[in-house]
N, C-alpha and C positions, 0 to 999 in steps of 0.2 A: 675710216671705220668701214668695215667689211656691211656689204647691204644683207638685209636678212630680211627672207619673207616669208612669209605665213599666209597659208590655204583658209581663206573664206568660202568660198562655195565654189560649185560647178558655175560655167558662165551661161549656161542655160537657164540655169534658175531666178536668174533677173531680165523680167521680159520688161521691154519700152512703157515706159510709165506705167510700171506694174509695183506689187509688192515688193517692198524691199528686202533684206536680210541684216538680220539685227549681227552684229557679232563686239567683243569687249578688247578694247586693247590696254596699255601699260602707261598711265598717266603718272608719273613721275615716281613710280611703287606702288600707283593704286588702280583698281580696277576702272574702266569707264566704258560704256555703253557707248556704241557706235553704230552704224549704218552705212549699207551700199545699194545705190539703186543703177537702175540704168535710165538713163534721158539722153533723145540725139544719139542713138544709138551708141554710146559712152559710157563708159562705168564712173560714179562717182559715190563718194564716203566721204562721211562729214559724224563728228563728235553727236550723238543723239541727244542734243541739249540747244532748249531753244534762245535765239540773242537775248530775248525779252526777260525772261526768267531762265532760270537752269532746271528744267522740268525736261520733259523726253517728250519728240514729237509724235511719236504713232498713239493715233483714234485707235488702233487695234495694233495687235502685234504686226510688226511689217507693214503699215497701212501708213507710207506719209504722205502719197500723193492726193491732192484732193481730185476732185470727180471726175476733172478735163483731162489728169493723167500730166499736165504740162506743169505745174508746181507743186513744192512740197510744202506742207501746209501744219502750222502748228494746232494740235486738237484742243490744246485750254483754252489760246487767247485768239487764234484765228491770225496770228501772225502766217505771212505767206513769202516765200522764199524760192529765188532762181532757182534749179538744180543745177545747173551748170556752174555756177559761182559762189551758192550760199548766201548770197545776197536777199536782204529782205528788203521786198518791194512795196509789201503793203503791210498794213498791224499798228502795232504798239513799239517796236525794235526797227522802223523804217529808216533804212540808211545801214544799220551793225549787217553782222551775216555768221552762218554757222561757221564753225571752226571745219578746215579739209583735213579729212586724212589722207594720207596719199595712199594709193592701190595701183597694181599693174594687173593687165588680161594679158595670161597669154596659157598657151596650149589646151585650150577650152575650161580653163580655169581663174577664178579672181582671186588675187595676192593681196595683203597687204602688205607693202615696204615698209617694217619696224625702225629699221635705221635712219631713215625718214622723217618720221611722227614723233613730233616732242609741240606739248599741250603746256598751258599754262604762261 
């Protein structure tokens, strides 16, 4: 299967535990809310649904980091999760982890790899 990617943002517009960028990909026919941040100077994206419940992590649009800037943080239940891995370290879901999407950086822009990404 031929790789096919699609433009999420400019890669400036994800600063080190900053705001993230919401964007929707193709969950088996259906729409899904997703998310890319940068941590460790890395781009990562993960399904915007938390292990605990299937609710969506941002306190605010784009807001998943909590204060330290070093985890991403669920706003309902306080579930707290790697960014590097999706892994939840602390909460009510300790042990699950968010679903990854895969994404590439390259030529000062963030992709995501659709050929890649199968959910469910």
């Amino acid at each position: 299967m031929a790789e096919k990617q699609r433009l999420i943002c400019d890669a400036s517009a994800l600063a080190e535990g900053g705001r993230g960028i919401r964007f929707t990909v193709d969950d088996h026919g259906h729409p899904a809310a997703a998310f890319a941040i940068r941590y460790d100077n890395k781009v990562y994206a993960y399904l915007n649904s938390c292990a605990h419940v299937p609710i969506e992590l941002d306190w605010m649009e784009g807001e998943f980091f909590d204060r330290s800037g070093l985890y991403l943080i669920c706003a309902t239940h306080g579930a707290t999760y790697d960014p590097a891995t999706g892994q939840c370290i602390m909460g009510p879901c300790k042990g699950q982890r968010l679903t990854p999407v895969t994404v590439e950086e390259h030529g000062g822009n963030v992709y995501i790899v659709e050929s890649e990404n199968k959910y469910g």
